[in-house]
Phi, psi and omega in degrees: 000123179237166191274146202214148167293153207244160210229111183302350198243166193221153174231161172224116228241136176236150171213139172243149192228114173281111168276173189227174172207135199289077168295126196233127207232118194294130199262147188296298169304131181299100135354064215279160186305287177330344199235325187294124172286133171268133181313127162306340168218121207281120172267083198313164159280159196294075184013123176257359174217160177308311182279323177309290173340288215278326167315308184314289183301320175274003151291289179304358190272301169325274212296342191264346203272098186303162179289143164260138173344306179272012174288109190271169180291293155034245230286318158000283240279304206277016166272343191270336179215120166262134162290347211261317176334273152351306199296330179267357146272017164238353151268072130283187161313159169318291176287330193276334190271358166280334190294301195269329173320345199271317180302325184236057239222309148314308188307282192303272197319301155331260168349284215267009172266355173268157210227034159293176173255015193304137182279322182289347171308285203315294173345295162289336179272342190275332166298302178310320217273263191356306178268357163305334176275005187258139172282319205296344183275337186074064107195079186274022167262347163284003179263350160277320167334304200272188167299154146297160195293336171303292187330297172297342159297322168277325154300325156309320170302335195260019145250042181265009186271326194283354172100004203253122187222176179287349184235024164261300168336302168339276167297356158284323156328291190320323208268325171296316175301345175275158177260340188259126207275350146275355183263340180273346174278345186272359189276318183300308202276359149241058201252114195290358176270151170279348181282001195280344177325272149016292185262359169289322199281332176313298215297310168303333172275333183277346162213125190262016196267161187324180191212159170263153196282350167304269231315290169311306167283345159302322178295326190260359153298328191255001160303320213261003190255297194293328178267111176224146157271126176244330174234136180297348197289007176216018178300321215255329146307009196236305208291287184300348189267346171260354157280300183336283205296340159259011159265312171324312195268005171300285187317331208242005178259339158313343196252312181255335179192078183277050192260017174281348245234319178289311178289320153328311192268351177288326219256344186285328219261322187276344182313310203303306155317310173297335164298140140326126155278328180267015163287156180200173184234118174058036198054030188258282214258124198236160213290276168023300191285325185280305179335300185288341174291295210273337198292309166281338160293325206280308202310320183306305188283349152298318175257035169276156162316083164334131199277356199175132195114314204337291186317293197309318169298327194292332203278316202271325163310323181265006179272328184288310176282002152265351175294324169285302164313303155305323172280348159285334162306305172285359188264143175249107307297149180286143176320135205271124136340071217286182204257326196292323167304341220253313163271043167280307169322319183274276164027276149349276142306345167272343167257034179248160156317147196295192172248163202288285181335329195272331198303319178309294212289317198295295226276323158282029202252141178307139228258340193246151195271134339290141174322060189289103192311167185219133166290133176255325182216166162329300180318294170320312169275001182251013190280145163310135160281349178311327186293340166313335214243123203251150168031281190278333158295327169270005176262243176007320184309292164329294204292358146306311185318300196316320169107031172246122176290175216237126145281167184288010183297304166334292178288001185268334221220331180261357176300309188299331167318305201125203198288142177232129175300116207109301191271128154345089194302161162209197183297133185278121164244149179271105198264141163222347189232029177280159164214129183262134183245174171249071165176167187327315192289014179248310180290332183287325194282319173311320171284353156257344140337277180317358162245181189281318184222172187308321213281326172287313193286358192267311202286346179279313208313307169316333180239083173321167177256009168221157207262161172048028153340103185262147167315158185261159155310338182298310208265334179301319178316327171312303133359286153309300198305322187283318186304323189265342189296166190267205186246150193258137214237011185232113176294174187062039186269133215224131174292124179107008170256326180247184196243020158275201193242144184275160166234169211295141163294138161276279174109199179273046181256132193300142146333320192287322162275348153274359181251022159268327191246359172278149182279185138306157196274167169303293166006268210273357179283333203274328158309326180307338172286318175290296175331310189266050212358071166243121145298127179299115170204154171117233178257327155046227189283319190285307154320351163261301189281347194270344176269019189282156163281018165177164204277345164284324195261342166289316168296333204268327160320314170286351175250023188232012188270172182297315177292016171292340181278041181231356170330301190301336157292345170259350164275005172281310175316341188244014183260176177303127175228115178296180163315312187292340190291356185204055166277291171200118199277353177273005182271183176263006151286012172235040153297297177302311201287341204267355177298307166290347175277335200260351162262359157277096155035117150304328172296316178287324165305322170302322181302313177289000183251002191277271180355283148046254150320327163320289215268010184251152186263123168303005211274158150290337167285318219293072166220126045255179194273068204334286177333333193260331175288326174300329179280312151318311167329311195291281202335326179306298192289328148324290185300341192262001179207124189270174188036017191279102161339312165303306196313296191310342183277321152350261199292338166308293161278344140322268252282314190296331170291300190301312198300308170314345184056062157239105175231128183265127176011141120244162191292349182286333191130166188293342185302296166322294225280002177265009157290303184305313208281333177299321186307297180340303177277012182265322186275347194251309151330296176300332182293329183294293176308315172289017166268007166068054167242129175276326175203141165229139181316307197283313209285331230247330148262015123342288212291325220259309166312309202286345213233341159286320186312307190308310185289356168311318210268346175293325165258327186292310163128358178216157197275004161252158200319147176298190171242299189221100190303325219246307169322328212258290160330312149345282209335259205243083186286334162334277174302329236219305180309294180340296199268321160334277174318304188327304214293309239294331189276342168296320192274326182295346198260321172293014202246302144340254221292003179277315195316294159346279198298322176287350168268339175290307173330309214232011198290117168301169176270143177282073150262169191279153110004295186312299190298317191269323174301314175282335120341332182063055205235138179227141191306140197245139159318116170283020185225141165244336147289141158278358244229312182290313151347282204286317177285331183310304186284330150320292163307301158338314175285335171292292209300359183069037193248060183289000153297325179271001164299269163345306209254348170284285197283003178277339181310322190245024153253350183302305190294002179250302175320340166267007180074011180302160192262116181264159169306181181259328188295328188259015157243357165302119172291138144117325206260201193283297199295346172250042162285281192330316210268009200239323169315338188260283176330308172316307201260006164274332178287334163265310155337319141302317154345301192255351196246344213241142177289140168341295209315307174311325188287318197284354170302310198262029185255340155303313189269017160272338189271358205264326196255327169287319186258356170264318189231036166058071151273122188289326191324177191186169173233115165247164178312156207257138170273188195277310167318312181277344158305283221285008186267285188288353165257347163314306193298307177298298177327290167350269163316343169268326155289351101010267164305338178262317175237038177245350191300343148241022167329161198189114168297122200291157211271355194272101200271147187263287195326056209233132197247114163283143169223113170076254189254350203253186150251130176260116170291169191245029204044067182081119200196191176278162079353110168238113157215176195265019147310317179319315160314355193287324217273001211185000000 
């Protein structure tokens, strides 16, 4: 199908059908069944619909339709069984390939008794054959099965015009037979054959889970290497195999490294070029057309939804898509714009930051609805109206220009947009989680969106975009959210970059009239909602438990959504859970509840562990222990499903609750319990890590939160800022000596391991030299918040580690001196993050004072100055505000009792700790052991 300008008009069509009906007519005398003449044709009944009909007709059609001849058992075999399949569910690991042999176990006996010429057949039997020599795999029963090796050599022989030989088969053996799934793709792109496309393109559909990023830039060195055009004569043969592999590495670089996404659309624009326009296939299909075909799946495949990441990918997504755009530009003639390319593009732009200019036109829009701009000076009345008008609205411009009409998907994007030529205006809101759909229920949410306060999202909720519309659950959820949002409490928030609420003008309005233009309470909207019998579901339900005021009013919600008979696992979750709820949860007395647990929305379960965590109390009366039940939950939901995304969001906020001082109970005393929530949290870290995620931002500052905290409450006695350092510090030194020593081997092997994980975190990908230069690939920040910064050099600093402090700012000042590519939030003066991150200068600058030698503070304070005047570094050290004074002497205090009284510690010679990442173990160098017994103790 190639791409065409799309046709506004439409035709419709009716087709009427007559039925007859069979007069019957009965005899006075009796019939016996056996004596009853049988009819020549069984007359069915008479359809009651246009679809029973048209069903009908396609039955008798079928039943009169002979089998045809050539249809072989072939093709039977290979829709009921794929081979290639089968073979990657027989590699797998050791236990998961024991689990599954008993399932597919028919599948291999199918596979190895056909004696086709099907290529993924030879392919799975050249596999089998391969693992039939291993005794440890089980499976020497399969060798009565196969061919002899002549038979199959000869079979082989009759696809030698295809180019198919027996040491091609091999080396594809070779390449199947690794379990680690990137060494078999890197094994594919450097395979001297061409025929390895083919199973490169398997591998890549058949497993869709992260790749490491060495994986990714190979893959896109051997795109730009094997498909190049040189000639017109294999273009219509080259061009799907290169949308394919370059809509994948799109998907998977969204996910995992989107700064490949710029190198990805340079490499699509010279492909793109590189066709012939007057190639054409049978005089049909002409270069032009695939140029435009391919130009637009990569532009399309740029705004899909990020699993993770969403802000850092979208900045990268519009460098790509312009990019694609300028090679469009540049074309004699330009490449034609499809309507689905033009909202990829809006998409796109609605999740970017506002420009100094939209910020403007946002901050001058009239406190009354509609947001009508208002001139503040001459420059405003002498402005373009055009200037009005943001990104995404003028991208919707285009596509009218363009001649294509606008849907409700369409008006939904110009709600979010802003101001339109035509439309009613509203607020440019920053969309990153919409899902745009194509109908009324997308423009209404879209338009509620678009506003400032409860009382305007209250006054769009009345007005429907067709009169007498009843609102969705979608849109109530919209509804609830404004309700619940918080009121924004900071200046310079330019309206539509956050999701709290401004708050509403009275103006000269009367009590009466504002208690007319106000919403409903969350209450009374929701009764209103049961009233009109809508069930909470979707974003919801999830949005009501995670705000209800108590885990009763969270049950009830859920018990009034389509999954209430799915109830009895979360009330379990709010009951006593003994020593046996957490003997083994993979076991089969947790069969059941993990069945019914794995049918409820992973989004609500998380919304129900967010609660949780809400609702939980440090206390030893406080039972049962909403924390320790939230973790059971993940853990439940965990076991029955591996690699699952909700799990990791699951263990993610457990974490962020403990890091918040949501701390669980222990039987030792209130002294205890930010011993216990460390271990926990440490146990919940490894669970995190054994989801095969190699490193995350958000977990590595948690740990970093939890473990400054803890040593607060080991020397201060509390887990949060002191009241008095000199006070506190007196009180009981004793005691404080104690808990240190208690302690003491937990803390030195994290004294590790932050290190350890920060090193993973920010460890660059292992490229060739070569590889990057012919990418045009440049080294990136690994951090994207300063916040992680700042808590990072914190903790370090409680811990008294001031060498990894030192080796902390040479780092990010080496990396910027190297031209690395940083986010715009940390070199923009004026945004949050680079306050924070200049704040992290500051409190490394006074804290060095006491802890870090003369020489050293005066190196880097040379080499900061040095890079401000060579190479336009915006940083600075400004004077510390005072919240961050009383911050560095709690801190300093800290570290000192701390090094006075840890100064003869010793790592104990046993290693304890150990953090899983998949199938392997990482040690911290010697550490505590987390498992989940530890939970038994607390």
């Amino acid at each position: 199908m190639f791409v065409t300008r799309e046709s506004s008009t439409a035709s419709s069509s009716a087709a009427s059908s007559s039925t007859t009906s069979m007069l019957m007519s009965s005899s006075s005398t009796p019939v016996l069944d056996s004596q009853a003449p049988k009819p020549r044709f069984t007359r069915r009944h008479k359809p009651t619909s246009t679809s029973g009909i048209l069903t009908a007709r396609y039955n008798r059609t079928r039943a009169r339709r002979p089998t045809p001849p050539h249809r072989s058992l072939r093709r039977v075999h290979v829709k009921k069984v794929r081979p290639l399949e089968v073979i990657s569910n027989l590699l797998r690991d050791h236990e998961e390939a024991r689990l599954s042999r008993s399932a597919i176990s028919w599948q291999l006996r199918t596979m190895a008794k056909d004696r086709s010429l099907y290529l993924p057949i030879l392919v799975g039997q050249a596999v089998l054959r391969q693992l039939a020599k291993n005794p440890q795999n089980q499976l020497k029963w399969a060798a009565s099965y196969l061919d002899t090796c002549d038979q199959f050599e000869k079979r082989v022989a009759r696809l030698a015009h295809r180019g198919i030989t027996t040491e091609l088969l091999s080396h594809w053996v070779w390449i199947l037979t690794v379990k680690d799934r990137d060494r078999r793709i890197r094994r594919c792109c450097l395979s001297p054959y061409k025929q390895t496309d083919n199973l490169l393109m398997y591998l890549l559909k058949m497993d869709d889970r992260d790749l490491a990023k060495e994986t990714l830039v190979l893959l896109v060195d051997y795109l730009s290497k094997r498909h190049k055009q040189t000639n017109g004569e294999r273009f219509h043969v080259q061009a799907p195999r290169f949308t394919y592999l370059a809509l994948n590495l799109v998907k998977r670089s969204l996910a995992i490294w989107p700064l490949l996404l710029a190198t990805l659309a340079r490499l699509t624009a010279g492909y793109i070029k590189s066709i012939p326009r007057t190639a054409s296939i049978d005089g049909d299909t002409h270069g032009y057309q695939v140029q435009c075909q391919i130009f637009n799946a990569v532009i399309q495949a740029l705004g899909q939804e990020p699993r993770r990441g969403r802000q850092r990918a979208r900045e990268w997504c519009w460098e790509a898509q312009k990019i694609l755009l300028e090679c469009s530009s540049t074309s004699e003639p330009q490449l034609i714009i499809s309507r689905e390319s033009y909202r990829s593009i809006r998409i796109v732009l609605l999740a970017l930051p506002k420009t100094p200019m939209e910020a403007k036109v946002a901050l001058r829009s009239s406190s009354n609805w509609p947001p009508y701009r208002e001139e503040w000076d001459g420059t405003d009345e002498l402005r373009n109206p055009e200037d009005d008008l943001s990104r995404a609205s003028k991208a919707g411009i285009l596509m009218h220009e363009a001649g294509y009409e606008s849907s409700w998907i369409d008006e939904a994007m110009t709600s979010l947009g802003g101001s339109f030529p035509g439309r009613q205006p509203t607020v440019q809101t920053r969309t990153l989680e919409f899902k745009f759909k194509d109908d009324p229920e997308a423009l209404w949410t879209a338009r509620m969106l678009a506003t400032r306060t409860a009382r305007e999202a209250w006054r769009v909720f009345q007005t429907p975009p067709i009169p007498g519309l009843l609102p969705t659950s979608n849109v109530y959820a919209v509804m609830f959210a404004k309700l619940h949002a918080l009121p924004v409490d900071m200046p310079g928030i330019v309206p539509g970059d956050t999701r709290r609420v401004f708050p509403a003008e009275d103006g000269n309005l009367s009590a009466y009239s504002i208690s007319v233009l106000d919403p409903p309470t969350p209450k009374a909207l929701y009764n209103r909602m049961l009233k009109q019998r809508l069930a909470p579901t979707g974003e919801c339900l999830k949005l009501l438990i995670r705000t209800a005021s108590s885990m009763r009013e969270a049950l009830r919600y859920f018990e009034d959504s389509p999954y209430s008979q799915y109830a009895p696992v979360l009330r379990k979750s709010l009951g006593v859970l003994s020593k046996m709820d957490w003997s083994d949860l993979s076991g089969s007395s947790f069969q059941e509840l993990r069945e019914m647990l794995h049918l409820i929305p992973g989004g609500v379960v998380v919304a129900w562990i967010i609660a949780l965590c809400r609702f939980h109390k440090p206390r030893v009366s406080a039972i049962p222990s909403r924390l320790k039940n939230a973790l059971f939950l993940a853990k439940l939901y965990h076991s029955g499903s591996s690699g699952s995304q909700k799990a990791e969001t699951m263990f993610r906020e457990i974490a962020k609750a403990i890091a918040r001082g949501k701390l669980l109970p222990s039987t030792l005393g209130r002294l205890h319990n930010a011993g216990a929530s460390l271990r926990v949290f440490l146990a919940v870290f490894s669970d995190f890590k054994s989801l095969e995620r190699k490193s995350d931002e958000q977990m590595f500052k948690f740990f970093s939160v939890a473990l400054r905290k803890s040593i607060y409450s080991f020397v201060f006695k509390r887990f949060y800022r002191p009241r008095s350092v000199s006070v506190l510090l007196s009180r009981d030194r004793g005691t404080t000596s104690g808990l240190l020593s208690r302690y003491a081997a937990l803390l030195l092997d994290c004294r590790r391991g932050i290190v350890h994980e920060f090193n993973l975190l920010v460890q660059p990908p292992n490229l060739d030299a070569t590889v990057c230069a012919g990418a045009q690939l440049r080294a990136e920040f690994p951090l994207w918040e300063a916040h992680t910064l700042f808590y990072y050099m914190r903790a370090l600093a409680v811990l008294g580690n001031t060498e990894e402090m030192v080796r902390l700012v040479e780092w990010v000042f080496d990396s910027y001196e190297r031209g690395d590519i940083f986010p715009k939030q940390l070199i923009t003066p004026g945004n949050p993050h680079f306050r924070v991150f200049v704040d992290s200068l500051a409190y490394f600058d006074k804290i060095s004072e006491k802890m870090i030698h003369g020489d050293i503070r005066k190196r880097l304070k040379d080499r900061l100055d040095f890079l401000q005047k060579e190479r336009g570094c915006p940083w600075f050290i400004p004077e510390p505000k005072a919240g961050l004074r009383q911050v560095i002497v709690w801190d300093v205090a800290c570290a000192e009792t701390c090094s006075e009284l840890t100064s003869g510690w010793t790592m104990p010679s046993s290693p304890q700790i150990i953090i899983h990442r998949g199938t392997r173990a990482k040690t911290w160098n010697n550490g505590y052991v987390i498992q989940n017994s530890l939970l038994e103790e607390y």
